[in-house]
N, C-alpha and C positions, 0 to 999 in steps of 0.2 A: 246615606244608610250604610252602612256597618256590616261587612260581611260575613264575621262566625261573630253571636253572644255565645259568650261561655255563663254555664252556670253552675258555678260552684268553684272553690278555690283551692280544693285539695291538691295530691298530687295529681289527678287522672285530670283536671282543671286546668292547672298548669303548665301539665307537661302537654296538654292540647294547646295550651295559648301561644309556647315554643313555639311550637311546631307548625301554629297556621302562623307566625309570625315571619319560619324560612319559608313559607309557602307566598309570603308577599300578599297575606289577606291582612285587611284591616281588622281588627278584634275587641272586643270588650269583656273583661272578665267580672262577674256581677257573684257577691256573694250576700249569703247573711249572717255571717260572722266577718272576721278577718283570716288571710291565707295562713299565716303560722297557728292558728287555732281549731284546724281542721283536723279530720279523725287519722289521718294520715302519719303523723305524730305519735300514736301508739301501736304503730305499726313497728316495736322494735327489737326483734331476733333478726332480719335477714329477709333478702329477695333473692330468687333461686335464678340460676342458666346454670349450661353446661359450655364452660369457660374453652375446657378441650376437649376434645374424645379421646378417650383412654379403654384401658380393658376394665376399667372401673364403672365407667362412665359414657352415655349415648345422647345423642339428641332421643331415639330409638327408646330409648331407658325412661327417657324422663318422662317424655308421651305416656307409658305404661304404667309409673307410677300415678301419674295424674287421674289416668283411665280411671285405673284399679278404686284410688279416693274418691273420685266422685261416683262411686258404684255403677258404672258404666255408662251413665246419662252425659258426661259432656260430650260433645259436638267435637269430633275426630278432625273436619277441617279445618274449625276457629282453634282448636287445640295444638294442632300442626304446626301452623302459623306462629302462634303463642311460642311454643319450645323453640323451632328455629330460630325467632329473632331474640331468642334471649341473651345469646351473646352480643347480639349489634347491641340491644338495649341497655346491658351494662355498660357497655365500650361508651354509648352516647354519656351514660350517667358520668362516668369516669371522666368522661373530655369537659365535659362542663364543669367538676369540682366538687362534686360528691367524695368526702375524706373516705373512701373504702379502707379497712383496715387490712395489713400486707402481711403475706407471713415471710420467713427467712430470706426469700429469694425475690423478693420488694414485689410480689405478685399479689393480685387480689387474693384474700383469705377467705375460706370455704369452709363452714362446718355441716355437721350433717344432723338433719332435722326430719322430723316425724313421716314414716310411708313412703322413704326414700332408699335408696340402694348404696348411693355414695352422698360424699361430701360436697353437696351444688349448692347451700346458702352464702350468699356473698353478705358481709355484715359490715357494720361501723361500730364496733364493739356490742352494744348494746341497744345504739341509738337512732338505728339506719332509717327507720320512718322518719324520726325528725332531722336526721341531716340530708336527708333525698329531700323534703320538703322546703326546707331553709335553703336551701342551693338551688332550687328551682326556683325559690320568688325571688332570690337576689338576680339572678337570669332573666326574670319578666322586668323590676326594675331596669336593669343595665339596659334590655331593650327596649326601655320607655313601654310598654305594656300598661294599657287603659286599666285602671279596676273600681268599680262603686261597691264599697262594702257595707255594711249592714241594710242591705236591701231584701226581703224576704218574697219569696215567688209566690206570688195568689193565683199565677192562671197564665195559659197557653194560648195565644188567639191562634184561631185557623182557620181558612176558605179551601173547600174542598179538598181537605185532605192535606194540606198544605199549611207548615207553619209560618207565622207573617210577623210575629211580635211576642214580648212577655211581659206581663204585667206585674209589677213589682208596689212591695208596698217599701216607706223609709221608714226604720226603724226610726230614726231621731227625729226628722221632722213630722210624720203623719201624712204625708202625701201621700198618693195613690202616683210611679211611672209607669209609662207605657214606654219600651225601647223597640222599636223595629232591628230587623236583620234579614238579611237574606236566607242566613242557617242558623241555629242554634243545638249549641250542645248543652247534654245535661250532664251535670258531674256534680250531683248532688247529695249524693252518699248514700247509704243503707240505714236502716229500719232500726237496729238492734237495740236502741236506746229506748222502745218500747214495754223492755221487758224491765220497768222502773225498779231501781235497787237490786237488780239481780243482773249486771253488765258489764262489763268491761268498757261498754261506748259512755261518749259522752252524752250531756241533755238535751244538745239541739242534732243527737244523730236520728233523727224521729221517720224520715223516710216519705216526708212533706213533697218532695221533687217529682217522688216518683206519685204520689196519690195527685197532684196537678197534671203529671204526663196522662195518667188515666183518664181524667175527667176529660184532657182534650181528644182523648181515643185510641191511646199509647196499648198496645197489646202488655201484658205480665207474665210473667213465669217463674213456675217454680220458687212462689211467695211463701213457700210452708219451708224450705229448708234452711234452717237456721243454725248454724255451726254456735256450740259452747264449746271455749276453749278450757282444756282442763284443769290449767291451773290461774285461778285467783285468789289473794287472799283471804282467805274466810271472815266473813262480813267485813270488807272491807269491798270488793269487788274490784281491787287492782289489779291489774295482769302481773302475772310473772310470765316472761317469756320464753319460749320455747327454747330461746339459748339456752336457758338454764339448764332443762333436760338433755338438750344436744351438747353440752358440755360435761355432760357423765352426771348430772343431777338425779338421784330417785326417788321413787314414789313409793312410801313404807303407809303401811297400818299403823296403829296404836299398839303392837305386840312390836312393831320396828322390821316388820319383814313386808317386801318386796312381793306386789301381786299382779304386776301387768308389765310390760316391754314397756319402758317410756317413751319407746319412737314408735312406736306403731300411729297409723292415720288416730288426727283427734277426735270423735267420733268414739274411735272403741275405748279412748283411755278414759273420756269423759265417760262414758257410759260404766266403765270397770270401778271409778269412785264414784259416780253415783249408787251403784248398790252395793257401795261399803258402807255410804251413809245410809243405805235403807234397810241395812243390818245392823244398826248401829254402832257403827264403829267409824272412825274418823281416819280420815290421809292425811299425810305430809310430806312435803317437800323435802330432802335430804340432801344440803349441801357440805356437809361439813367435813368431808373425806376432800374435799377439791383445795383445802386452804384459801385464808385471805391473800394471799400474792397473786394466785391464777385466778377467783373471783371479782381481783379488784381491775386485773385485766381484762375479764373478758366478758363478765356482767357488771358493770360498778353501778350502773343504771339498779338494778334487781337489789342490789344490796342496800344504797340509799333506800329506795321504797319500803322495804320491809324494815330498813330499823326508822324509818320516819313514820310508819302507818301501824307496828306492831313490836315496834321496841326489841327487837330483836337481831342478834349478830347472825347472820347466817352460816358464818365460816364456826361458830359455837353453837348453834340450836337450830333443831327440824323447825321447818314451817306450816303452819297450820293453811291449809287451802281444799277450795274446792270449786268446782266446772261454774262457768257462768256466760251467758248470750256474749257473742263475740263478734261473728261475721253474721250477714245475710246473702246466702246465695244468687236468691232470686233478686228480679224484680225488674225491668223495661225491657223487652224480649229485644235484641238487637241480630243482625245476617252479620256475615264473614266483613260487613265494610262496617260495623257498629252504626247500622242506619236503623231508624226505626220502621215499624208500616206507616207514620205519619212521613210527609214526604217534605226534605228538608228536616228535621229532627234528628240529631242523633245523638246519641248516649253513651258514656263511659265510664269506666271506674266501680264502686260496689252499688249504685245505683242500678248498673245494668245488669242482665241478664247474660250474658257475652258467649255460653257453652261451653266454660274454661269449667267451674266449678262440679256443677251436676248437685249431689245431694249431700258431699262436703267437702270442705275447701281443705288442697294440700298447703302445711304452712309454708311459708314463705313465696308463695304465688300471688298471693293482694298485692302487693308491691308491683310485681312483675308486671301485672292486670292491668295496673291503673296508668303506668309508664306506656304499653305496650298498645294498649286501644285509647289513651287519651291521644297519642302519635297518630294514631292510623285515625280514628275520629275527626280529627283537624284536616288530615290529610283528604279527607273524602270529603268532608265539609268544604271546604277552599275550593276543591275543582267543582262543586258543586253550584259555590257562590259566584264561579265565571259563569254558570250558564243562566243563572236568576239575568233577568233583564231586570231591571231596576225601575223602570215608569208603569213596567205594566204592576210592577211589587207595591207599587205608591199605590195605583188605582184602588187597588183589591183593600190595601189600606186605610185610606181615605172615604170607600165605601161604608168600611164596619166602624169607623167613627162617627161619622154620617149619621149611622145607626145606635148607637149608643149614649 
């Protein structure tokens, strides 16, 4: 029997299967997709720490801005936790081979992005979700790292209270697995793809993981708060990202004049084009003061996108955009060790619930989230799985098959 299933392959996935891997647990990473095609991947302006403390800059600071975005609701402990290790969490990313991009002094590069005070997003130009992602699964290979992919979750088994197995179906062949584990983590993503044609997620980000944690008795929370991020492009529903604005990008009307702070929490910028459009009048994105030299540096990601999906030069033309479903905040209530009320269960990444977020997400903290509690998830799952006894885990086992 298998000490941590992981489920799910994103980053909060992987950086858990690391991490019970230096914990000397045996693991299985079970997905329904493949790892590089996880939501993870458009994850790409930036993951935030506070690299130093400066007069600029706090651990102190960063807690406050986070407070302030999630309108007072996250959880000041798990929040704590979160800001302080964000420097170890970069240093991790960095030792393993995550390409962070460096500015003059060969230091990790920082811009500054929405509801923050200073400059704490750490980037890879434009592409950081998918090279934190790609550099972690080349890391679960190199450590020989189990995985069954396209395997889709039907169901949670459990004996009082206690999870014992997961029931998967195979996408290719039709067979119904049953996997035993001692623990399982969930790292099955968010919701946001529910909102069809109006997302930024992908089709299979539907939030399947967390409605299976339910049905086996998984507490929720905080399922209505759903972050639109403010800029995608109009009926297209591609992200443009945050870099964009964090790199002096604005947001004009149709008359070409400027009605909102483009760094304020996203939240109010979404809501400040939303009733442009409910006045009818349209936003746009304004790159074209930054030049193609410093665009092609420092968003090239943003720039492809938009002339591939709207034929348009951005360093020569406003972009046409507007807010669309992005994050979910909610959703498997998890304590200070990302354990759930099911016992053995635990959960990470935007699947969970973690009291980073509250009622909306500062950007560049989903990065941080899923690196940060996929680590500590594995880590409490592992000392976990030393105390599972194993014959008595088969009995309990063997019983509900018995029964079935």
């Amino acid at each position: 029997m298998i000490d941590i299933l992981i489920i799910g392959s994103g980053g909060a996935g992987l950086s858990a299967a690391l991490k019970a891997k230096e914990e000397n647990a045996s693991v299985l990473v079970v997905s329904k997709t493949h790892p590089t095609h996880s939501q993870t991947c458009q994850a790409q302006g930036g993951i935030n720490a506070v690299l130093e403390t400066t007069e600029n800059d706090s651990i102190e600071n960063y807690e406050k801005d986070t407070y302030k975005a999630s309108h007072k609701l996250a959880n000041k402990k798990s929040l704590k936790y979160f800001c302080e290790n964000s420097k170890q969490t970069i240093n991790w990313l960095d030792s393993i081979g995550v390409p962070f991009s460096r500015d003059e002094n060969n230091n990790i590069a920082q811009r500054k992005f929405g509801g923050t005070k200073a400059k704490r997003t750490c980037y890879s130009s434009d592409y950081t979700g998918l090279k934190i992602l790609h550099t972690l699964y080349d890391q679960c290979i190199k450590n020989s790292i189990d995985f069954k992919n396209e395997h889709l979750l039907l169901k949670l088994l459990t004996k009082n209270n206690t999870v014992t197995s997961a029931l998967f179906l195979d996408i290719k062949t039709g067979e119904i697995v049953q996997i035993d584990a001692k623990t399982v983590i969930l790292a099955t993503g968010g919701y946001g793809g529910i909102y069809h044609n109006f997302t930024t997620n992908s089709y299979t980000t539907t939030g399947d993981g967390i409605a299976v944690a339910f049905k086996a008795g998984a507490k929720l929370s905080n399922m209505e708060f759903i972050q639109f991020h403010p800029t995608s492009l109009l009926n297209k529903n591609i992200l443009i990202s945050e870099s964009a604005r964090g790199e002096g990008g604005y947001l004009i009307d149709s008359k070409g004049k400027r009605f909102i702070d483009e760094l304020k929490p996203r939240d109010e910028v979404a809501r400040a084009i939303y009733k442009k459009y409910e006045e009818g009048d349209k936003v746009y994105l304004d790159l074209t003061h930054l030049g193609k030299e410093k665009i092609e540096e420092v968003i090239p990601q943003e720039r492809r996108l938009v002339l591939d999906f709207l034929k348009i030069k951005m360093e020569e033309e406003v972009i046409p955009i507007t807010p669309s479903a992005h994050y979910s905040m909610g959703g498997i209530l998890t304590d200070e060790y990302a354990q759930t009320n099911i016992e053995n269960l635990f959960a990470c990444g935007e699947c969970a619930q973690s009291g980073i977020h509250g009622a909306n997400r500062l950007g560049g903290n989903s990065l941080l989230e899923i690196i940060t509690f996929g680590r500590l998830a594995a880590k409490n799952a592992a000392k976990k799985a030393k105390e599972v006894k194993c014959e008595e885990k088969m009995k309990i086992i063997w019983k509900q098959r018995k029964k079935e």
